[in-house]
Z-matrix of the N, CA and C atoms (Angstrom, degrees):
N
C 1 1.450
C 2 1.536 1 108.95
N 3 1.348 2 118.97 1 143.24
C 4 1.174 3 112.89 2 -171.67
C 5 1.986 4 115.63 3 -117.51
N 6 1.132 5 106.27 4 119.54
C 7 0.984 6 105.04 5 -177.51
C 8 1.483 7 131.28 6 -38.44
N 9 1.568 8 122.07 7 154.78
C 10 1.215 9 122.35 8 178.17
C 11 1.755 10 121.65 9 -63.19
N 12 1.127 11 122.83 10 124.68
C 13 1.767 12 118.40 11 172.64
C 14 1.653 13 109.87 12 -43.06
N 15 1.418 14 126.69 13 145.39
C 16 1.326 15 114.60 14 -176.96
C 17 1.203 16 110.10 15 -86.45
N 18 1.695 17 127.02 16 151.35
C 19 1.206 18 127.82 17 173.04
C 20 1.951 19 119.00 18 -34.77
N 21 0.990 20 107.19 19 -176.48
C 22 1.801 21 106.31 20 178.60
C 23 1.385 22 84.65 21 -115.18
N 24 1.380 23 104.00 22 115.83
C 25 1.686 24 128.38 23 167.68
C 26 1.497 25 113.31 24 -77.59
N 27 0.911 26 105.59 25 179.19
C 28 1.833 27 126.29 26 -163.16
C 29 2.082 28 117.46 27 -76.57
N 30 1.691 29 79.40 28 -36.07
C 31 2.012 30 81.03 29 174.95
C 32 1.817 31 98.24 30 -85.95
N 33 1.576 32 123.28 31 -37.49
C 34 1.550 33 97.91 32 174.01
C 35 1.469 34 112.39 33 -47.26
N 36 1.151 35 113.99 34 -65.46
C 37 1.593 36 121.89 35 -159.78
C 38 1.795 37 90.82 36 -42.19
N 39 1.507 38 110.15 37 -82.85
C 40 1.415 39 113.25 38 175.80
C 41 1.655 40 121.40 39 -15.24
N 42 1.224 41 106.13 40 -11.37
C 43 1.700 42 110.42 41 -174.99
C 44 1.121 43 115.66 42 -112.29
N 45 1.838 44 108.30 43 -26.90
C 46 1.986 45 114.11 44 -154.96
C 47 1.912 46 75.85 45 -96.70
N 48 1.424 47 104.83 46 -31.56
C 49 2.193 48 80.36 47 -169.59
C 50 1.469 49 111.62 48 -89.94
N 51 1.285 50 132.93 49 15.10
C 52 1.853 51 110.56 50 149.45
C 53 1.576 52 106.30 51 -86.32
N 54 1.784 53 98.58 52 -36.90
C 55 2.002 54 90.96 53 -174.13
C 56 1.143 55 103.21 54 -64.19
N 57 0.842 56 137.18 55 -36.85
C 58 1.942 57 142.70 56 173.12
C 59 1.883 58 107.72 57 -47.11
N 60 0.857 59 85.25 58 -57.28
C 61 1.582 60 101.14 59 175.70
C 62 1.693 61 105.06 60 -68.29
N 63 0.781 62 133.82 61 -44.40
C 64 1.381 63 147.97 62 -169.77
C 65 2.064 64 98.41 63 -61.96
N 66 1.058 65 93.44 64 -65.54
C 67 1.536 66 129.65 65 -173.59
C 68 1.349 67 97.90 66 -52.49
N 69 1.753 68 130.77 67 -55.19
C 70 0.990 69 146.53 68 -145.35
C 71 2.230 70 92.87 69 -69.71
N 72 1.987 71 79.30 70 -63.49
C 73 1.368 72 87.86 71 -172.33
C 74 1.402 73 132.06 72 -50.34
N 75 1.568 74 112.52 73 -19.48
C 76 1.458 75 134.26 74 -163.08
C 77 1.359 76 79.44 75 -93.20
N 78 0.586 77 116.77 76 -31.57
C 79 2.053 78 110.51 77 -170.08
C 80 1.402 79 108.30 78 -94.51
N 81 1.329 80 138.84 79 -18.21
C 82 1.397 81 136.31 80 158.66
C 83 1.749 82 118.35 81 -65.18
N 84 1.889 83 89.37 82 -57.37
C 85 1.807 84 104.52 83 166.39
C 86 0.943 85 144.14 84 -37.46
N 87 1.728 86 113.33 85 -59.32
C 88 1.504 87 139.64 86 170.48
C 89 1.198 88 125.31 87 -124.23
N 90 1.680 89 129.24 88 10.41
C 91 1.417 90 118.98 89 151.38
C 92 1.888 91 97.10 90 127.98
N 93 0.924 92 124.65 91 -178.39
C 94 1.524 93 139.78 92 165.37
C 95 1.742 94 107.46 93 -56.23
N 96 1.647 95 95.23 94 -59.02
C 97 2.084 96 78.31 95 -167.01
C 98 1.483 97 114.72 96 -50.62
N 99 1.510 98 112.19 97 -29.16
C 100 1.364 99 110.72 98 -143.65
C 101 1.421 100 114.86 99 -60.37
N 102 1.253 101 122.14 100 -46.45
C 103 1.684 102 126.84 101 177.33
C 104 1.693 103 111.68 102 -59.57
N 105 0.898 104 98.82 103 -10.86
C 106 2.125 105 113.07 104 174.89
C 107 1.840 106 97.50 105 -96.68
N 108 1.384 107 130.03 106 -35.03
C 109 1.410 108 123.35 107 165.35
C 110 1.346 109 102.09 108 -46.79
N 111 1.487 110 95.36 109 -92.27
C 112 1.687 111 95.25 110 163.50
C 113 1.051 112 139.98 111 6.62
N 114 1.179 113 122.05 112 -88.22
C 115 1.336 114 116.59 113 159.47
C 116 1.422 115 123.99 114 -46.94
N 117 1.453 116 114.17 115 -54.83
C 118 1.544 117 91.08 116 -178.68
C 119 1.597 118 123.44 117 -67.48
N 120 1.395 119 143.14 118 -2.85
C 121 1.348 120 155.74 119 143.57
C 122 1.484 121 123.48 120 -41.91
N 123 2.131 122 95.44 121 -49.06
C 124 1.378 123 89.42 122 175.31
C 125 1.448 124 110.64 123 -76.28
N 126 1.248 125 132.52 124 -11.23
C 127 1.426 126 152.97 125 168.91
C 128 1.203 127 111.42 126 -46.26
N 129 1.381 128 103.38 127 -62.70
C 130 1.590 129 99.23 128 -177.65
C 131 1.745 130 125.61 129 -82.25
N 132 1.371 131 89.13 130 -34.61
C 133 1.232 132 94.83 131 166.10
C 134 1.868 133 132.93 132 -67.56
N 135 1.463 134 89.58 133 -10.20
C 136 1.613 135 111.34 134 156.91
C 137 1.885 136 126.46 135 -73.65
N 138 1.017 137 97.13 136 -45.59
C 139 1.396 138 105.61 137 150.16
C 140 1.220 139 139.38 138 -43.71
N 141 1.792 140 113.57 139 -53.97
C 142 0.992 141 119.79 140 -156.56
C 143 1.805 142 88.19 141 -73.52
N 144 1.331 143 93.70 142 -36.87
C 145 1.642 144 84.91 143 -166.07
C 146 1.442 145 115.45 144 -52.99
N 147 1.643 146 87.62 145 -50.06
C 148 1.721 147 103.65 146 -172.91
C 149 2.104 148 115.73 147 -34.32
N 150 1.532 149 99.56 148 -35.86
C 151 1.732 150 143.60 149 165.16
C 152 1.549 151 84.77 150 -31.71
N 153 0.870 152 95.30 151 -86.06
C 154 1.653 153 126.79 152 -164.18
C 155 1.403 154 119.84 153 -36.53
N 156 1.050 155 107.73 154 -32.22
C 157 1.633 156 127.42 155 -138.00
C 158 1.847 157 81.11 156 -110.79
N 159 1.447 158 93.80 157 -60.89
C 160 1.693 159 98.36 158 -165.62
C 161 1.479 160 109.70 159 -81.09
């Protein structure tokens, strides 16, 4: 039997509503793609570090 998923606690929420907000604004400003740029930039630029690091 597989256990139940845990409720959504207090530091997710605390995290999903500025990126939400974040996301929102980029998407009022500059259109639909833009919060998907975003991300994929911080993406790569996650990498590069990750690069870096290892």
């Amino acid at each position: 039997m597989v256990p139940p998923a845990p409720a959504t606690t207090v530091p997710t929420t605390a995290a999903r509503t500025p990126a939400s907000l974040l996301a929102g604004g980029l998407w009022s400003l500059f259109g639909p793609p833009a919060p998907f740029w975003l991300g994929g930039v911080l993406g790569l630029l996650a990498a590069v570090g990750l690069g870096i690091v290892l």
